[in-house]
N, C-alpha and C positions, 0 to 999 in steps of 0.2 A: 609621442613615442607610444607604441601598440604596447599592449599586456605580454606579449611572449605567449598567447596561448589559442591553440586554434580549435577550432569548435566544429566536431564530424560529427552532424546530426542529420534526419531527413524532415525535419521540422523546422518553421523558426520562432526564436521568440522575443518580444521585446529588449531584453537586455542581451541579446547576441551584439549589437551594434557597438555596445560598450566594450563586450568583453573580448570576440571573435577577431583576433588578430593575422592576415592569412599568411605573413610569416612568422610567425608562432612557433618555437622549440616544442612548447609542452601540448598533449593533447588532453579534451577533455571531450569524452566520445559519449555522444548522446540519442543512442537508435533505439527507435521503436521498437525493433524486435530482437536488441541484441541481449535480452533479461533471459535468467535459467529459463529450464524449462517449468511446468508444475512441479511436477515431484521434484524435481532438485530445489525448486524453490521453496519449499514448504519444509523439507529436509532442512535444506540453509538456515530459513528461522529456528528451526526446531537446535540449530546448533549452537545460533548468536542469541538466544534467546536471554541468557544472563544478560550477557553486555546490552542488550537491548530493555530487558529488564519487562518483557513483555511473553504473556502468554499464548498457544499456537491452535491452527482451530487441528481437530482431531483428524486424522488425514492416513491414506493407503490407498492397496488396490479395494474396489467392491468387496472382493471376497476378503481381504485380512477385516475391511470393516465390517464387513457380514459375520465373520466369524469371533469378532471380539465381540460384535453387540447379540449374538443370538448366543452364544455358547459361553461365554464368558463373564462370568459373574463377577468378579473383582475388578475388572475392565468398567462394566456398570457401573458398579461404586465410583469406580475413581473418575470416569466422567462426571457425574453426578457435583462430585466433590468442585467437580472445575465449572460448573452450573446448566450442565446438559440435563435434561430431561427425556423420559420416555417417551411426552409427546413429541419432542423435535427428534427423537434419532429414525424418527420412520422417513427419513428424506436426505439424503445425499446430491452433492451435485458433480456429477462426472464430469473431467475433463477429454472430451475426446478429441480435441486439437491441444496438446500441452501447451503450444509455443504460441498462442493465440491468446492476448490478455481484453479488459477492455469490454467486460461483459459477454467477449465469442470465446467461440469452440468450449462449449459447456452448454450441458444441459443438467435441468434438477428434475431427480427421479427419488418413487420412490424405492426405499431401498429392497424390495420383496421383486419389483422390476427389475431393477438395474442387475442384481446380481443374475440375471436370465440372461438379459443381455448385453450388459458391459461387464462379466466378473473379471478381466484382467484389468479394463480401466482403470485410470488413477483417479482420486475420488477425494471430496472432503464433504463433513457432514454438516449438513442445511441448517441455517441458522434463522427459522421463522419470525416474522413482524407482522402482528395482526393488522395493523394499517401499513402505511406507507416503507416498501423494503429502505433500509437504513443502515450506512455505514460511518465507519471514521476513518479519517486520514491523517496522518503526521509526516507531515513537507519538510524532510531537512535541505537547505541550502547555506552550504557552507558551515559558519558556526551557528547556525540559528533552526529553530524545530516549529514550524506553522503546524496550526491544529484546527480541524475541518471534519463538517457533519455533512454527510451529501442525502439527497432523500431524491427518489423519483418518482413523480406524480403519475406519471402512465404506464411504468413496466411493473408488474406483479409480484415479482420477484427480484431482480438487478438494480442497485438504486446508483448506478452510475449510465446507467440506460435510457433514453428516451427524454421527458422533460424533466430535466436533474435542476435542481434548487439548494447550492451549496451556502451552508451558515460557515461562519470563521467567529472561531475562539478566542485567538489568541497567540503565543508565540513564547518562546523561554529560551534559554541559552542551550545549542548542543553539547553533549558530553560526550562526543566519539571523537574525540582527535586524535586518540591514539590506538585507534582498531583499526582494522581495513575494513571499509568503508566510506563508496566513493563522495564527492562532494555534492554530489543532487542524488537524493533517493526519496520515496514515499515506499509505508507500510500502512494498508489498511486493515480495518478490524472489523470485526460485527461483535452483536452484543446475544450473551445469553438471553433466555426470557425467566429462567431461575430468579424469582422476586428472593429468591432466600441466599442469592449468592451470580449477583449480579457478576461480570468479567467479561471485559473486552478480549477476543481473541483474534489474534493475527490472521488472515487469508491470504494478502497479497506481500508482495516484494518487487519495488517497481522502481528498475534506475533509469529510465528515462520518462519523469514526470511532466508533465506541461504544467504551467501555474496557473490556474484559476481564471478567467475574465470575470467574471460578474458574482460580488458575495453578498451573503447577507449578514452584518453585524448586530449584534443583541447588545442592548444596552438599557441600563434603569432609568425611567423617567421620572416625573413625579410622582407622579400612580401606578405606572404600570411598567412591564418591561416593552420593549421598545424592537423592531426590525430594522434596520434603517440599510437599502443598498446600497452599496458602494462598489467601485470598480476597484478588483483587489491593487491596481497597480497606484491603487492614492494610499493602499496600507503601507507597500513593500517597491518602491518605484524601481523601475528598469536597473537604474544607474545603482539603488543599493545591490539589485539581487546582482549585479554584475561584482560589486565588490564584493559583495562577501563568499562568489565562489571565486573569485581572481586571488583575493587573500586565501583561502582555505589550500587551494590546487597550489600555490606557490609554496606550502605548506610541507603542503603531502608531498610535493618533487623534490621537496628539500630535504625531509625525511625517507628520502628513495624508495617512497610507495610504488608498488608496482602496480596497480590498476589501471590509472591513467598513465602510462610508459606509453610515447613509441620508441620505434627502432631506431632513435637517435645515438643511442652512445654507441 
């Protein structure tokens, strides 16, 4: 007997076979570029932020960022307070394809540029790594929250760009079953460089995530800590990630979620 659930993606991925029923009632719609756009999206966090429990990177057109950080004094502060720096707010990175994720349609300027030539653009403020650019990731599928370091050894700036070397943390229980909030999503973060008030903030908002091929796990050895790779699907095998969004989506259809709705009834 199939799962009841059919799977509209332009991708595939190992646990489609499990899950991907093609006559299937319920849908669970998985497209590359069906996510907000920037601004909506950075908005969005800035709104689930409680429920999410997570802080958002500082974000507008050029010009509202130009005008809080040169004219606005208390703006200052309160960045500061969230662990910005004078030295990192001289850099923003424009969005000039909104609907492009995935390290495109953006460029980082600085901000004494960009307000010349992108001040209507949508914009968020550059978040500097003296070595290797660095981010984080939190993979929820279904009831479950994967946590990921990604680093990229050959783009200067984007650490999901070029030759990316993703570490894996670890994993905890999800707390959203009762928000909207579909049943695969990832939120990436970067990190201040504020030694005095370190904080991960939010940049991305991403509902159709792909899972990882190749990680790297940290673990203590006798002496030392440890790298060891592994192919993530010996963490998290096909067959689980299938159940635990076949469970979650039977969930949410049962509580008449409407994200994943089609036009069945």
């Amino acid at each position: 007997m199939g799962t009841g659930i059919y799977i509209k993606s332009d991708f595939f991925e190992d646990y489609d076979k499990y899950l991907h029923d093609p006559m299937g009632k319920l849908s669970f719609e998985r497209l590359t570029h069906s996510g907000l756009k920037r601004s909506a999206m950075l908005k969005f966090l800035d709104e689930k932020k409680e429920d999410l429990c997570i802080d958002v990177i500082p974000h507008g057109t050029v010009q509202e960022i130009w005008d809080l950080y040169r004219k606005d004094m208390k703006a200052e502060m309160r960045w500061e307070r969230i662990g910005l720096t004078d030295r990192i707010l001289d850099e923003v990175i424009v969005y000039c394809s909104e609907e492009l994720h995935r390290g495109e349609g953006k460029e980082k300027e600085y901000i004494d540029d960009a307000i010349v030539t992108y001040p209507y653009k949508y914009c968020s403020v550059h978040m500097r790594n003296e070595q290797f650019p660095e981010s984080y990731r939190h993979l929820y599928i279904g009831n479950r929250v994967y946590y990921f370091t990604y680093y990229s050894l050959t783009d200067w700036w984007r650490s999901n760009v070029g030759d990316v070397v993703i570490y894996y943390s670890g994993s905890d229980k999800r707390e959203l079953e009762n928000d909207n909030f579909p049943p695969l999503f990832a939120i990436d973060f970067v990190v201040s460089e504020n030694p005095y008030n370190y904080k991960s903030l939010a940049v991305d908002y991403n509902i159709a995530p792909k899972l990882p091929d190749k990680v790297y796990k940290r673990s203590w050895g006798k002496d030392n800590l440890k790298c060891v790779e592994k192919k993530f699907s010996e963490i998290l095998t096909p067959e689980e990630a299938a159940k635990l969004l076949e469970e979650y989506i039977k969930k949410i259809w049962n509580d008449a979620f409407d994200p994943i709705r089609r036009d069945y009834e």
